[in-house]
C-alpha positions as CSV (number, residue, x, y, z in Angstrom):
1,X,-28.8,55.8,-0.7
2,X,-28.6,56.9,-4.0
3,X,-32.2,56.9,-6.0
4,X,-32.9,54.6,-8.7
5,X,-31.9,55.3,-12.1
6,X,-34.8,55.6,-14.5
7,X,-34.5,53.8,-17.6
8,X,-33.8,55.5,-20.9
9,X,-36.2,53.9,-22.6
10,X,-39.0,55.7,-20.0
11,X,-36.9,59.1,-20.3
12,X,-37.3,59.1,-23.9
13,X,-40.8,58.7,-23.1
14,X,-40.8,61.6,-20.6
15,X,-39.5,64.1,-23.1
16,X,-41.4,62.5,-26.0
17,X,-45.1,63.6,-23.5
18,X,-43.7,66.7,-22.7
19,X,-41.5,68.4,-25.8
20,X,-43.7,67.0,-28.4
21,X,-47.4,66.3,-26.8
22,X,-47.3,69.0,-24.3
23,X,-48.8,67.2,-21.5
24,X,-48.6,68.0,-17.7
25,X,-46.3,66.7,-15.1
26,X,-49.1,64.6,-13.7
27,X,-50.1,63.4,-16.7
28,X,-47.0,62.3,-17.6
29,X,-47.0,60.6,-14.4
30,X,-50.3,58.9,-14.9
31,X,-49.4,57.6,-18.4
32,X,-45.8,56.7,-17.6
33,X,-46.2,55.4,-13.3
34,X,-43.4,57.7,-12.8
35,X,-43.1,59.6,-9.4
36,X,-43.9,63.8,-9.8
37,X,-41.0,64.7,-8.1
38,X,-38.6,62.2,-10.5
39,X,-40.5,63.8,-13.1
40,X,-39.6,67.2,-12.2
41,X,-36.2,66.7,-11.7
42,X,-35.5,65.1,-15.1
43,X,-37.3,67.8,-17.0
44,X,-35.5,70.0,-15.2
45,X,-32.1,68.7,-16.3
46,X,-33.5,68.7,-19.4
47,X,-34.2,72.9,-19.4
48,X,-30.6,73.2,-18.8
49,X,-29.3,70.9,-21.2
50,X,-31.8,72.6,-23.8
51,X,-32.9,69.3,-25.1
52,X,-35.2,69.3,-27.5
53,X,-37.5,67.4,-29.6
54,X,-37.4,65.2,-31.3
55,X,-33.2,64.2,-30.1
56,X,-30.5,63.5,-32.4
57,X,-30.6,60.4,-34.4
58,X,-27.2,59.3,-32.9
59,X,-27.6,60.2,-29.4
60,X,-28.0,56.0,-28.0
61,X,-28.5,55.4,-24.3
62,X,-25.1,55.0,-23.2
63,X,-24.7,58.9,-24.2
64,X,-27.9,60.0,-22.8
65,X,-27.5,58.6,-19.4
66,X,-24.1,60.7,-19.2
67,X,-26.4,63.6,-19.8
68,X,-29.0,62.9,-17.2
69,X,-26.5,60.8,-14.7
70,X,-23.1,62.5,-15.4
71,X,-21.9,60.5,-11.8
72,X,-22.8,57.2,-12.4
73,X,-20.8,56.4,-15.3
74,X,-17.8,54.2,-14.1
75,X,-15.7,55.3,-17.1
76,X,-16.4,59.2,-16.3
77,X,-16.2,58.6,-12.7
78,X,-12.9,60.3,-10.6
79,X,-13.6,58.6,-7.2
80,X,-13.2,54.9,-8.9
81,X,-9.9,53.8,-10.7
82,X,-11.6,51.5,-13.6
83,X,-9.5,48.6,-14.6
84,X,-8.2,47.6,-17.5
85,X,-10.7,45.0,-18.4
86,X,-9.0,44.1,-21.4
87,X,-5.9,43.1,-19.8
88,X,-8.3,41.4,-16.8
89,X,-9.7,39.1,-19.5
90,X,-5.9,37.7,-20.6
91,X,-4.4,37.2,-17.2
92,X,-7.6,35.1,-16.3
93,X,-6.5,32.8,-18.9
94,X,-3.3,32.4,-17.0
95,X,-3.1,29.3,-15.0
96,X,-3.5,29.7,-11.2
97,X,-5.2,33.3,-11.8
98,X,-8.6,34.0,-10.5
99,X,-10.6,37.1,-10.2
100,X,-10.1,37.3,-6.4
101,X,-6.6,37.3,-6.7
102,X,-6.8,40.0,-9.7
103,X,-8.8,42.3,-7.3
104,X,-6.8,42.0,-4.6
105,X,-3.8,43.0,-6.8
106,X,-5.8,46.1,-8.2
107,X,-7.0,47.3,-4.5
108,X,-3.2,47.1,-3.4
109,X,-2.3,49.4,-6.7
110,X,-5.3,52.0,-5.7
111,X,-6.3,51.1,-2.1
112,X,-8.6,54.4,-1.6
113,X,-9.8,54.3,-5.3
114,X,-10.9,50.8,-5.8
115,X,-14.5,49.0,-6.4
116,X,-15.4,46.3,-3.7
117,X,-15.0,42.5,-5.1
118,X,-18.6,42.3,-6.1
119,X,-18.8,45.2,-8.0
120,X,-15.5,44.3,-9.5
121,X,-17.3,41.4,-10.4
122,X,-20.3,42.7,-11.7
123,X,-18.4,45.4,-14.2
124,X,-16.1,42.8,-15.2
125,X,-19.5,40.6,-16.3
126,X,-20.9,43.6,-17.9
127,X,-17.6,44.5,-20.0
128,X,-17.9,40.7,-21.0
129,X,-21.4,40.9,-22.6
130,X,-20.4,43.9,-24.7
131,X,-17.7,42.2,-26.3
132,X,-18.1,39.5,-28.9
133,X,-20.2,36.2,-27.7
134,X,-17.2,34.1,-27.9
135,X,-15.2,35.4,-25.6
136,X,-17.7,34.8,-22.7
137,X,-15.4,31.3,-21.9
138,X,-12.5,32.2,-20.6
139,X,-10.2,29.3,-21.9
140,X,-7.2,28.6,-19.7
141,X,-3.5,29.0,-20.7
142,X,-2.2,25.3,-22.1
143,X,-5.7,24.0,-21.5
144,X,-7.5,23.0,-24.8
145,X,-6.9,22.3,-28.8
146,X,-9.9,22.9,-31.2
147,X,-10.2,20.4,-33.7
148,X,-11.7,20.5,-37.1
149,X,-12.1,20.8,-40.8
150,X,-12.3,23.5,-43.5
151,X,-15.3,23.2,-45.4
152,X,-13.9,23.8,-48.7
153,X,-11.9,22.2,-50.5
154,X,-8.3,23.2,-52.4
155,X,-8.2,21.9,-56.0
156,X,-4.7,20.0,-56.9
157,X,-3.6,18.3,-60.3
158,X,-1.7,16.0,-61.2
159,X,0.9,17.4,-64.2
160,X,1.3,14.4,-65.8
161,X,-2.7,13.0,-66.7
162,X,-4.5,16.5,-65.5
163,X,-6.4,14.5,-63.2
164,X,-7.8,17.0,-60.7
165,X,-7.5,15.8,-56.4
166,X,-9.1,18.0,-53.7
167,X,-7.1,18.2,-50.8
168,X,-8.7,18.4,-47.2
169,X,-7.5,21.9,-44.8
170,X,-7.0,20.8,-41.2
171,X,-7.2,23.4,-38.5
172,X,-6.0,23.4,-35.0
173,X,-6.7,26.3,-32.6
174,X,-5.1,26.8,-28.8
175,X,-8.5,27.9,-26.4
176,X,-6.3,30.9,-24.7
177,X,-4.3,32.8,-27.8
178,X,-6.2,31.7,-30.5
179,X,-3.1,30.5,-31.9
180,X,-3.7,28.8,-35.1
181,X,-2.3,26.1,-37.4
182,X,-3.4,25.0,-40.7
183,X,-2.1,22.1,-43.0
184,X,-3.6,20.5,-45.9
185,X,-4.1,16.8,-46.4
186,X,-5.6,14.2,-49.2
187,X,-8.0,13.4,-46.9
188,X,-10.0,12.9,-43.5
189,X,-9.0,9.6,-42.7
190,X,-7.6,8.1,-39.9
191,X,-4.0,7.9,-40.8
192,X,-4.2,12.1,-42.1
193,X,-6.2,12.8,-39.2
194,X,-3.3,11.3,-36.4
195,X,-0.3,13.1,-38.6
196,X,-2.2,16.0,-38.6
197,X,-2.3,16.1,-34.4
198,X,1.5,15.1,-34.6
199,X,2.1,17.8,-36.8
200,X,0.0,20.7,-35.1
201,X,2.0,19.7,-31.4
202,X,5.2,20.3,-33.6
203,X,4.4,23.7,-35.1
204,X,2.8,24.2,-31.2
205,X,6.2,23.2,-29.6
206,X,4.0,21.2,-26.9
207,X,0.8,19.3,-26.1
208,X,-2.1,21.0,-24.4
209,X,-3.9,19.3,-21.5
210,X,-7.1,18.4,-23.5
211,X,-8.1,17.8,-27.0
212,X,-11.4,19.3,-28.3
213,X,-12.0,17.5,-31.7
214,X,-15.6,17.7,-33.7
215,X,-17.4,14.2,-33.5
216,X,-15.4,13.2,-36.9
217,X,-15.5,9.6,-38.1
218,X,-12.3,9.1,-38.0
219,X,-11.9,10.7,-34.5
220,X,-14.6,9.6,-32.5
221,X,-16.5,6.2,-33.4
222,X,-19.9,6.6,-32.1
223,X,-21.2,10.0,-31.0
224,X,-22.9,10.3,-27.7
225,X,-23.0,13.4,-25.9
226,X,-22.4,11.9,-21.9
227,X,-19.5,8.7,-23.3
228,X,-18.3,9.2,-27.0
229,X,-16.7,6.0,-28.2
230,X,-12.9,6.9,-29.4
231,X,-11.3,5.2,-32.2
232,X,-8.9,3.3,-30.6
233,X,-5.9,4.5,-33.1
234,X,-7.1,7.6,-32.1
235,X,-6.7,6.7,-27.6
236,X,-3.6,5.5,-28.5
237,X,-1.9,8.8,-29.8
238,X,-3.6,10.4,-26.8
239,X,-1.8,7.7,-24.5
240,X,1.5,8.4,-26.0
241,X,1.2,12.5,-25.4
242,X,-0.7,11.9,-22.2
243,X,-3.1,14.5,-24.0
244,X,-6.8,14.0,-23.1
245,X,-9.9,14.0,-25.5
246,X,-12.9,16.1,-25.1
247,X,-15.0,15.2,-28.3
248,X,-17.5,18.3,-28.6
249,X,-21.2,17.4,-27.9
250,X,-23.2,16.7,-30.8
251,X,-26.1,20.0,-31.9
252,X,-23.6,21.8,-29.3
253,X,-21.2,24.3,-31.4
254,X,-20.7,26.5,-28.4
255,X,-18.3,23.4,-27.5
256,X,-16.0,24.0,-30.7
257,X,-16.8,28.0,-31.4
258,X,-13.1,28.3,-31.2
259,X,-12.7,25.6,-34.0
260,X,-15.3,27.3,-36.0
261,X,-14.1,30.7,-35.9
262,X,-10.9,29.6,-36.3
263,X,-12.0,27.6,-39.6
264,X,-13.5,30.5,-41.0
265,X,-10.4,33.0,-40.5
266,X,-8.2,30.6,-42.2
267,X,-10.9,30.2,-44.9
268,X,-11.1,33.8,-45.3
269,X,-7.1,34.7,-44.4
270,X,-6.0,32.2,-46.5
271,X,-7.8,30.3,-48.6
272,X,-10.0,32.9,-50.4
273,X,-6.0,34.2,-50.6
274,X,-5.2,31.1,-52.6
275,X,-8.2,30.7,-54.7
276,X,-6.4,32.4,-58.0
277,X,-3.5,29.9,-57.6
278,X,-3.2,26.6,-59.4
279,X,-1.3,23.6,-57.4
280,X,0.5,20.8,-59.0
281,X,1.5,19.2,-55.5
282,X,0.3,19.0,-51.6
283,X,3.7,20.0,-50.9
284,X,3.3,23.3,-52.8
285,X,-0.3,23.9,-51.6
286,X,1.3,23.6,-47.8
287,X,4.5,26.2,-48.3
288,X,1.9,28.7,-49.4
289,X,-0.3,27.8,-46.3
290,X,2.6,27.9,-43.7
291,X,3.9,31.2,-45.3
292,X,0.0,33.2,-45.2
293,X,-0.3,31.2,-41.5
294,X,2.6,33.7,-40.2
295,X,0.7,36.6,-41.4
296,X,-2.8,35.6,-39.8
297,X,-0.8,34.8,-36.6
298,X,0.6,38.5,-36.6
299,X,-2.3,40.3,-37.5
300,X,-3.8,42.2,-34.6
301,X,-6.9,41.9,-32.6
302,X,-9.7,43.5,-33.2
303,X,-11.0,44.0,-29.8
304,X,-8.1,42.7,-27.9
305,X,-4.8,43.9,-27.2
306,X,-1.4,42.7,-28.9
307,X,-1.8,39.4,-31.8
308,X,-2.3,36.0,-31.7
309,X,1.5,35.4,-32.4
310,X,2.4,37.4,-29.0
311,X,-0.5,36.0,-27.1
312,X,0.9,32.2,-27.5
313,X,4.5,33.8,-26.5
314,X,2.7,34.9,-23.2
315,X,-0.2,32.5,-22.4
316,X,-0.5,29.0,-23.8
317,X,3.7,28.5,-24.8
318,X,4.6,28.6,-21.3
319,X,2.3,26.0,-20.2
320,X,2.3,23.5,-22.9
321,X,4.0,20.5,-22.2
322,X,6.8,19.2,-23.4
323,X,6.7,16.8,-26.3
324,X,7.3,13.0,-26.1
325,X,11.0,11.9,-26.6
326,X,10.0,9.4,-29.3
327,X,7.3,11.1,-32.1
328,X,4.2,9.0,-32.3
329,X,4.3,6.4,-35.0
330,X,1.0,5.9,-36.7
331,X,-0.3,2.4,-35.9
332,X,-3.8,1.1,-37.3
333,X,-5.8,-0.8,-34.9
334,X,-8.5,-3.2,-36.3
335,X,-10.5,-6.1,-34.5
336,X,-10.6,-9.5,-36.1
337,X,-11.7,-13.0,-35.5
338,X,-8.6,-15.7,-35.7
339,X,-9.3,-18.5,-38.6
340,X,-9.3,-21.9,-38.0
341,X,-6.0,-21.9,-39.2
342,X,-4.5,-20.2,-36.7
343,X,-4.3,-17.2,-39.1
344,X,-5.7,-13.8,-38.7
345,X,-5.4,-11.6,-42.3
346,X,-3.9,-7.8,-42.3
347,X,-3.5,-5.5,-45.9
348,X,-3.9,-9.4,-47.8
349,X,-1.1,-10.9,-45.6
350,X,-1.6,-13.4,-43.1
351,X,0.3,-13.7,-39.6
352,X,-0.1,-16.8,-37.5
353,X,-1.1,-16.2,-33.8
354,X,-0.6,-19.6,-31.1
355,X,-3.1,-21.8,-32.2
356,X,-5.0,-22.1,-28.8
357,X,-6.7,-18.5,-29.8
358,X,-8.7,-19.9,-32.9
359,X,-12.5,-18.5,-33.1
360,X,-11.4,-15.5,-30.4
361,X,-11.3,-12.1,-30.9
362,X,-8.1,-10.4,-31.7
363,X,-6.9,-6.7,-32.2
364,X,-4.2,-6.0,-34.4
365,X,-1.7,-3.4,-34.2
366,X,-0.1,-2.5,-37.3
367,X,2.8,0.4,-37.9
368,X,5.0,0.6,-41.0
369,X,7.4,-2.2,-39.4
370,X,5.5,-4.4,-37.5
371,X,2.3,-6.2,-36.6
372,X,1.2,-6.6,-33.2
373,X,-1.8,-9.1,-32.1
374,X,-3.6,-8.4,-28.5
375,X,-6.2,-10.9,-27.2
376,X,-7.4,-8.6,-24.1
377,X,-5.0,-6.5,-24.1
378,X,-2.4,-9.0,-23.6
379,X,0.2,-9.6,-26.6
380,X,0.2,-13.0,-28.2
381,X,2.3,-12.5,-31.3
382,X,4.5,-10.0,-33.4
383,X,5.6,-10.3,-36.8
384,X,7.2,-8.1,-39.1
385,X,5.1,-6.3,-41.8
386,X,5.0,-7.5,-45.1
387,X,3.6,-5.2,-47.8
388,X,3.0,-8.3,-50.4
389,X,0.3,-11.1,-50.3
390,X,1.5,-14.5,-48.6
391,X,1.3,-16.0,-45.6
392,X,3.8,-15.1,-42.4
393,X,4.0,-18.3,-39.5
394,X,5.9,-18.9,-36.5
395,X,6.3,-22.6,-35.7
396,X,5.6,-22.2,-32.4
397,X,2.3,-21.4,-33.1
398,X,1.5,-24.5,-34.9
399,X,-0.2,-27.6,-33.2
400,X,2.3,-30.3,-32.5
401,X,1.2,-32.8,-35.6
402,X,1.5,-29.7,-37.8
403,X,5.3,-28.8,-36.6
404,X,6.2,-31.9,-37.3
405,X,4.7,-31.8,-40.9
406,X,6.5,-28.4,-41.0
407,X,10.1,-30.1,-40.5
408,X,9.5,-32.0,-43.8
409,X,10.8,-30.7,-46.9
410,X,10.8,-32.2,-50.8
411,X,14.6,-33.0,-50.3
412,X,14.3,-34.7,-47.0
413,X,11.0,-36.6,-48.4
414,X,12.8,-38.2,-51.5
415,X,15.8,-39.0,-49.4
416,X,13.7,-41.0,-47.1
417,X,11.7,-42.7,-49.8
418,X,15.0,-43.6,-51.6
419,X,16.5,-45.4,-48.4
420,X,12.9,-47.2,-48.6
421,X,13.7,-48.4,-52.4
422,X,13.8,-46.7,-55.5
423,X,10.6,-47.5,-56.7
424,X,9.6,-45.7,-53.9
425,X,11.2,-42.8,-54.7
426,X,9.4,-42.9,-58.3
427,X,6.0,-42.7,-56.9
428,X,7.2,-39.9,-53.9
429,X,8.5,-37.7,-56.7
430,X,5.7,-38.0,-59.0
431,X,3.7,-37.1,-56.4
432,X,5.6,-33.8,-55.3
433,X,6.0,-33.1,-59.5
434,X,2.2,-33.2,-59.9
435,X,1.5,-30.9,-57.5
436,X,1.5,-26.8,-58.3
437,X,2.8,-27.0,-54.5
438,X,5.3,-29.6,-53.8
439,X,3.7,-28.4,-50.1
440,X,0.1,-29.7,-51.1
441,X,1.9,-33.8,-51.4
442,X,3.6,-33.8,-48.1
443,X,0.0,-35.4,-46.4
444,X,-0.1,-38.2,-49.1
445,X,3.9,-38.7,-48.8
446,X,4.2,-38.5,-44.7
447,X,1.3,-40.9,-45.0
448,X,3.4,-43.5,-46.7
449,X,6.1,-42.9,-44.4
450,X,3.4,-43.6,-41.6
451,X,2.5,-47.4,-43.8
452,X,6.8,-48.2,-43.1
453,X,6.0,-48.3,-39.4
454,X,3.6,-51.0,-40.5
455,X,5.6,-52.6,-43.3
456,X,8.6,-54.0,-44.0
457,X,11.2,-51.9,-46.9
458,X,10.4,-54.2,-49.1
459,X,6.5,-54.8,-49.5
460,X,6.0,-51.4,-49.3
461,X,8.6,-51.0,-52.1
462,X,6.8,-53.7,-54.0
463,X,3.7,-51.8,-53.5
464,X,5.1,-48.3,-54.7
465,X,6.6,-50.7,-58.2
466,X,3.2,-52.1,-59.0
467,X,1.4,-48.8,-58.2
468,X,3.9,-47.3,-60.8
469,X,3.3,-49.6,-63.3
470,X,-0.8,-49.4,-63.2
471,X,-0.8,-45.6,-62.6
472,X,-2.2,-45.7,-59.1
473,X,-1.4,-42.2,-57.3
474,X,-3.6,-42.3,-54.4
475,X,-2.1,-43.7,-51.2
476,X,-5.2,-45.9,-50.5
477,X,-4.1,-47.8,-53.8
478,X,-1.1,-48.8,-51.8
479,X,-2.5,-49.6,-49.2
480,X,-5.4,-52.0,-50.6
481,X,-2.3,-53.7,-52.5
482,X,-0.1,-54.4,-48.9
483,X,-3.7,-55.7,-47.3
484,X,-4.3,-58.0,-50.3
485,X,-0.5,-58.9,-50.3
486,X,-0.3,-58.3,-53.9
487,X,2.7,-57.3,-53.3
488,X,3.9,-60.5,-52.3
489,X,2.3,-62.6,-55.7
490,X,5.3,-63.5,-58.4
491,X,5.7,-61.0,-60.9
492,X,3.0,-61.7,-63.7
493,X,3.9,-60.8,-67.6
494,X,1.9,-57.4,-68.9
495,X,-1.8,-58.9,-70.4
496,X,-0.6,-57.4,-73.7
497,X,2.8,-58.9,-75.1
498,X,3.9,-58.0,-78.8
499,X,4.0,-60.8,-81.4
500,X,6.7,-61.7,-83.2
501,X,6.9,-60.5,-86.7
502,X,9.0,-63.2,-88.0
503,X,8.0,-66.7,-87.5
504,X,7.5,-70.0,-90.5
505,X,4.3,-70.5,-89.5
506,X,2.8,-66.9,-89.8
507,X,1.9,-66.0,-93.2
508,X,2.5,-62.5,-95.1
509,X,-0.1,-60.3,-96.8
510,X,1.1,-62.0,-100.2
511,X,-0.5,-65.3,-99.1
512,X,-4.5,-63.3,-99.2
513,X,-5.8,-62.2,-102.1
């Protein structure tokens, strides 16, 4: 068994006692607990090295334990073929691939040269922690998208007033290549934030197996680390490319270190590139982002072999999935309580829903065409989209009394009231005239119609003549007259007759003085 190695740190304290204080091997041993004989051996290696004190400013431990353990360096070794760690980190982001069957492969290549599995193991783990932190996760190929948003901003203005709009980047990572897209939008809302992930799958050419989006409003609507609330929008473009959400953890960035390192290469690869340029349009800002994207994309690795261009060729493009025949359509969801008139209200529009669902709980679907309403997730009505302020019903959501009233119109009322009499048909079109609505009279003229079940044609004409003459325009007018059979009473001359003017026994002005 070979004997333990001591540690550089206690070997530069070795040759610090004896090249510079001049102590004795067993006082070096006494102030350092190091065996005499280890002692002896490593000054003597030492002597023929002709090491002195004190040692070069730039001689670090790695190099020092080649000079005092020139066998037990793997890299120096013959006896051991070392793998290519490098290429041992990609092919574990390959689906399927593990490190058992990546040793396996490498003792069939070198059968009488080749480390045992857990020393394999163990010099792969060690190659990992002198690389950069964030490639400690090994991110499978097709696995994961990281989410998230530049933090600055890219001026825009507008040519014609000068007005001056900051545009939001977007930036979209795949976990295995670091294959990265950028776009820039007006904002972080909910409709830019959905386009944006229907966008980044087209540039991709697929959908990964998970989404891993920063806890963003829009995204996610109440952060929890263990059960994240979605936005509902949002779990319904996931439904439609089967694509799951992984919200990172809140206070955890290690969840979305590819996000952030991805943000800040396209902050520094592009937009410190743009920050001489003056935009007039978001369509402008985004050509010059798509063209500087192909160049970060291309741009080598700096510890890694090959570019993030050629990595998504070889890793994540092969296992994306394919995309959706139909592209998503952006639909807004919102939850709303149905009026008592059967109404819910979308964008200052409303849309009737049957009127059996009045006081529940609705949720509204709403694309560019259409809206949708679900009472637990079961549709109840569809209408399609109006853009203007008004009010959309189907009749067959109305109560029965109310589709009835609905089968009325000003023609149909006057024709009805005509075949009563025609002073009937005075008072009905007065009625629908007065009104800024001819629909706000139909109660008052569906109520008369209701007083002919009652009546004969003729008293309630009478009625409608004398209510016309003594400007009565409430209904319960005409009905006080047909209780108190007024209507029935000869016709009686006006109070108020004119005089004659010419008669022998009235005398003119001339006859006063």
């Amino acid at each position: 068994m070979a004997a333990k190695r001591i540690p550089m740190r206690k070997i530069r304290e070795l040759l610090r006692l004896r090249l510079e204080a001049g102590l004795s091997i067993r006082q070096i041993s006494a102030s350092t607990k190091t065996s005499v004989g280890a002692i002896q051996k490593l000054l003597a290696r030492a002597d023929t090295l002709e090491i002195t004190w004190p040692l070069p400013e730039d001689l670090d431990d790695g190099r020092l334990a080649a000079m005092f353990y020139p066998g037990s360096d793997p890299t120096s070794s013959a006896r051991y073929q070392v793998p290519d760690w490098a290429t041992v980190h990609q092919e574990l982001k390959r689906k399927g691939v593990t490190k058992q069957l990546l040793w396996e492969e490498y003792t069939a290549q070198y059968p009488n040269r080749c480390y045992s599995y857990s020393q394999y193991c163990d010099r792969f783990r060690h190659w990992q922690k002198q690389q950069k932190r964030s490639m400690r996760q090994i991110h499978k190929a097709g696995e994961k998208c990281f989410i998230d948003y530049c933090g600055p901003t890219v001026p825009i203005i507008n040519p014609q007033t000068g007005e001056i709009r900051t545009a939001q980047v977007f930036v979209a990572v795949l976990g295995a290549s670091n294959y990265t897209y950028a776009e820039a939008t007006w904002s972080q809302g909910l409709q830019d934030w959905l386009l944006s992930h229907v966008r980044t799958f087209e540039y991709f050419g697929g959908v990964p197996e998970m989404v891993v989006p920063d806890n963003l409003r829009s995204g996610v609507s109440k952060a929890c680390r263990y059960d994240p609330d979605l936005n509902p929008s949002y779990q319904q473009l996931a439904a439609h490319y089967q694509v799951a959400v992984l919200p990172a953890r809140p206070y955890k960035p290690k969840d979305k270190s590819k996000a952030e390192v991805g943000v800040q290469i396209v902050e520094r690869w592009i937009l410190a590139r743009l920050r001489h340029h003056t935009f007039f349009t978001l369509a402008d800002l985004n050509q010059c982002i798509r063209s500087l994207l192909e160049d970060l994309n291309s741009r080598p690795f700096r510890r890694l072999p090959g570019n993030r261009q050629e990595a998504f060729k070889t890793l994540d493009q092969p296992a994306l999935r394919a995309l959706p025949k139909h592209p998503y359509e952006y639909i807004e969801i919102r939850r709303c309580r149905v009026n008592i008139d059967y109404h819910i209200e979308f964008s200052q529009h409303h849309y009737s829903v049957p009127h059996q669902y009045v006081g529940e709980q609705v949720d509204i679907h709403a694309s560019e065409r259409l809206v949708q309403i679900y009472f637990r997730q079961r549709q109840i009505a569809s209408h399609p989209r109006s853009h203007q302020y008004g009010i959309t019903t189907e009749s067959g959501h109305m109560p029965t009394r109310h589709q009835k009233q609905q089968q009325w119109s000003p023609g149909r009322l006057k024709n009805w009231a005509r075949d009563i009499g025609p002073d009937t048909l005075v008072w009905v079109r007065d009625r629908l005239e007065e009104r800024e609505h001819p629909e706000q009279a139909y109660r008052v003229c569906l109520g008369l119609l209701n007083l002919s079940k009652e009546y004969p044609s003729e008293r309630l004409n009478a009625s409608c003549r004398i209510a016309n003459r003594e400007g009565l325009d409430r209904l319960k007018h005409i009905k006080a007259i047909l209780r108190s059979n007024r209507d029935k009473l000869p016709e009686q001359l006006p109070l108020h007759t004119e005089l004659p003017q010419h008669h022998e026994n009235i005398r003119g002005p001339k006859s006063f003085h």
